[in-house]
N, C-alpha and C positions, 0 to 999 in steps of 0.2 A: 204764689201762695201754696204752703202745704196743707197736704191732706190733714184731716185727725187721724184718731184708730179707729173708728168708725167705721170713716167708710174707705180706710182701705182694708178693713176684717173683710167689708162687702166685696170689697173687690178681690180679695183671694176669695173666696165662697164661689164669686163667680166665672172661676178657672179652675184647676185644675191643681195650682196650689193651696194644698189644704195642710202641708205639716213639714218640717222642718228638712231641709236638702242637708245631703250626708256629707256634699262639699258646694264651694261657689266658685265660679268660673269667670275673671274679668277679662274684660277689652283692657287697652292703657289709654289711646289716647281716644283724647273725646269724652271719655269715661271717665277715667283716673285724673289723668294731666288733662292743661287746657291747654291741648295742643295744638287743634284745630284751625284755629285765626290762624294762627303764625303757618301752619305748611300750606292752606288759601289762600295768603300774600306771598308767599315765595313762590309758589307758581308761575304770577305775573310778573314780580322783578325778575325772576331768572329766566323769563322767555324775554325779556325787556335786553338781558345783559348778554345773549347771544342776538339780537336783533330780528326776532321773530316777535309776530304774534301772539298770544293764548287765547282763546275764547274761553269768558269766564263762563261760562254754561256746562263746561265740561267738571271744573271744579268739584260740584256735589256725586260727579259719578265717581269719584276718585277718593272719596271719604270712606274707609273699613277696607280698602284693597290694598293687597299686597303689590311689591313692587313691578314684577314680571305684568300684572294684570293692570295697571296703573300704563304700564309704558301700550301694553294692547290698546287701551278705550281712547288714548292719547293720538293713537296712530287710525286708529278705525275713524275718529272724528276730524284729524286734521291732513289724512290721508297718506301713503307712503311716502311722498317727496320730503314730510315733514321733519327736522333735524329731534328725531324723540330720542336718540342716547345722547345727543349734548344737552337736551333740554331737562333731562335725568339727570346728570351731572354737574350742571350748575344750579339744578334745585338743590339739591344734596346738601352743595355747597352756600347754596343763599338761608336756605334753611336753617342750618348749623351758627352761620353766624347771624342772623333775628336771633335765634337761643341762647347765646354767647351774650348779647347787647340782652336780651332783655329779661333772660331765664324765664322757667317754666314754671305754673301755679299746679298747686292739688285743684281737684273741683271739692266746694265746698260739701260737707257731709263726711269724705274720704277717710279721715282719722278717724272720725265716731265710729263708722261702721268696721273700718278693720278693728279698730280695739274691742267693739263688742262681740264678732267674732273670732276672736282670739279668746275670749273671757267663755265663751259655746264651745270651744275645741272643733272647731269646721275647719276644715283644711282649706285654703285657698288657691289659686293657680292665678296665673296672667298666660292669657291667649293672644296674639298681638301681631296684625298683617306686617308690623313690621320687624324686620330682619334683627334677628337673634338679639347678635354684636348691640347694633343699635340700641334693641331694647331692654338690654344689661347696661349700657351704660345709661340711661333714659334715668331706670330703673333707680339704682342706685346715686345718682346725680341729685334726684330726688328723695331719697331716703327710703324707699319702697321696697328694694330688693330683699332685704333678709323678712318682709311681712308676708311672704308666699313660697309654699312647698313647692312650687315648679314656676318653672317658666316655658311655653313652647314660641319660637320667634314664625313670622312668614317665611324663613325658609328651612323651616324642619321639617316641613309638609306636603307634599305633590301638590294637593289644590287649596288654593284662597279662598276664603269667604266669597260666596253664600255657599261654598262646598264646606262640608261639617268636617271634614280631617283635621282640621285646629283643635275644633274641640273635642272630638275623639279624642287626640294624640294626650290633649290636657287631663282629661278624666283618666286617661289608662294611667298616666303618669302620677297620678294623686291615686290609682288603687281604687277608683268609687266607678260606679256601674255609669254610664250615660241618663241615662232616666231617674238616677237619685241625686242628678247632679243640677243647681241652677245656674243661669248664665247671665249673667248682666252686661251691655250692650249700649252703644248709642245709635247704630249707625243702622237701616237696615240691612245691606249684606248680611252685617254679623247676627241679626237676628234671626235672619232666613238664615244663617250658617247653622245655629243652635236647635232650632225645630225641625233643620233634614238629618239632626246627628239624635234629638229622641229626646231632647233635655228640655225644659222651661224656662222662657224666658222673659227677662224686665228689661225693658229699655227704656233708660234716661236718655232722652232727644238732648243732640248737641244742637250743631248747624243744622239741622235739617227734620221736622216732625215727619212722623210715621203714614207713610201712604194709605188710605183709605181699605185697600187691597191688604196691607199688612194688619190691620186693625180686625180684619175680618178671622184673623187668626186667634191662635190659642198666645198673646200673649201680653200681658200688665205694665201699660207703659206708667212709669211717676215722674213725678219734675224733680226729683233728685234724691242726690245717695242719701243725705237725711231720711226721707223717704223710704226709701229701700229697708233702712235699718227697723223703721219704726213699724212698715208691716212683718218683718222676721219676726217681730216680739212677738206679734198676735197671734201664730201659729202655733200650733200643740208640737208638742215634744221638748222644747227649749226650757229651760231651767231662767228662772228668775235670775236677773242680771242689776 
């Protein structure tokens, strides 16, 4: 169910978002695409299709990380002896083709809110633990690409999410300050990414709701980009649309 304006006026009031961000800064997947099922299943067939194990458990730590940090938490939990670059390699590979077999969805809201930001002149960016290449063709495959003044991929960056370099990199690239910048988010990593780099954030929950400990933060979780667009209205400075 979505909010009214009501009470998400309330719920900016009771943050720190109180008037209009000079740009917005996305996640892709999780966020944008619904990518998330599909690289949660290609985990266990492509540890299935080299003859290993996965422990689904490790899954949700592996949601908003890049791939270098991905292949770490993989190996910390299944221990050295564990085959983690073939098990890289044939996700890659399993991955690609689930998306091939079944393609990729917008998450519903996605059109409304970029066209209404388009109609504001807010400059947009995509921040995205995954690697560049990747998430140019993601991008575009879906029709996304030319809707964003930048793109930074996971390897433009020294550190991954919940290290803020991503978004840094994304704000210098669009020209707007960090702190005049918002960030939109599913995952927490990336939300802890956006509050150590100085920016506000909204997280729409994909697979996984916000820990307790992250709730205790500065930041506005909604049930979706519908959502998102509908408290932007409510904020001062924005020109009637």
């Amino acid at each position: 169910m979505r909010a009214g304006n009501t009470s998400l006026a309330t719920a900016a009031r009771n943050t720190r978002l109180a008037m209009r961000p000079a740009a917005m800064i996305f996640d892709m997947d999780g966020l944008m695409l619904d990518t998330e099922p599909l690289a949660a299943r290609a985990w266990t067939d492509a540890a299935g299709a080299i003859g290993v194990v996965f422990d689904e458990a490790v899954k949700l730590r592996l949601v908003g990380r890049n791939f270098p940090d991905c292949e770490r938490l993989i190996r910390e939990h299944h221990g050295h002896d564990y085959p983690v670059a073939d098990l890289m390699r044939s996700w890659q590979k399993t991955y690609d083709a689930i998306v091939a077999r079944e393609g990729i969805s917008r998450k519903a809201g996605l059109t409304e809110l970029l066209d209404w930001l388009d109609l504001q002149r807010i400059p947009k960016a995509v921040a995205t633990s995954t690697r560049r290449a990747r998430a140019e063709a993601r991008l575009h495959h879906t029709g996304l690409r030319n809707r964003f003044d930048a793109l930074v991929g996971g390897d433009d960056v020294a550190r991954g999410k919940p290290s803020p370099d991503i978004f840094l990199e994304a704000s210098a690239r669009l020209g707007v300050p960090a702190v005049q910048c918002v960030v939109l988010e599913d995952s927490e990593p990336g939300v802890r990414a956006a509050l150590a780099g100085g920016m506000f954030a909204i997280m729409v929950p994909d697979l996984q709701a916000p820990s307790a400990a992250l709730l205790e933060r500065d930041v506005l979780v909604l049930p979706s980009l519908f959502d998102v667009r509908e408290l932007l209205q409510t904020l001062r400075g924005y020109a009637p649309a």
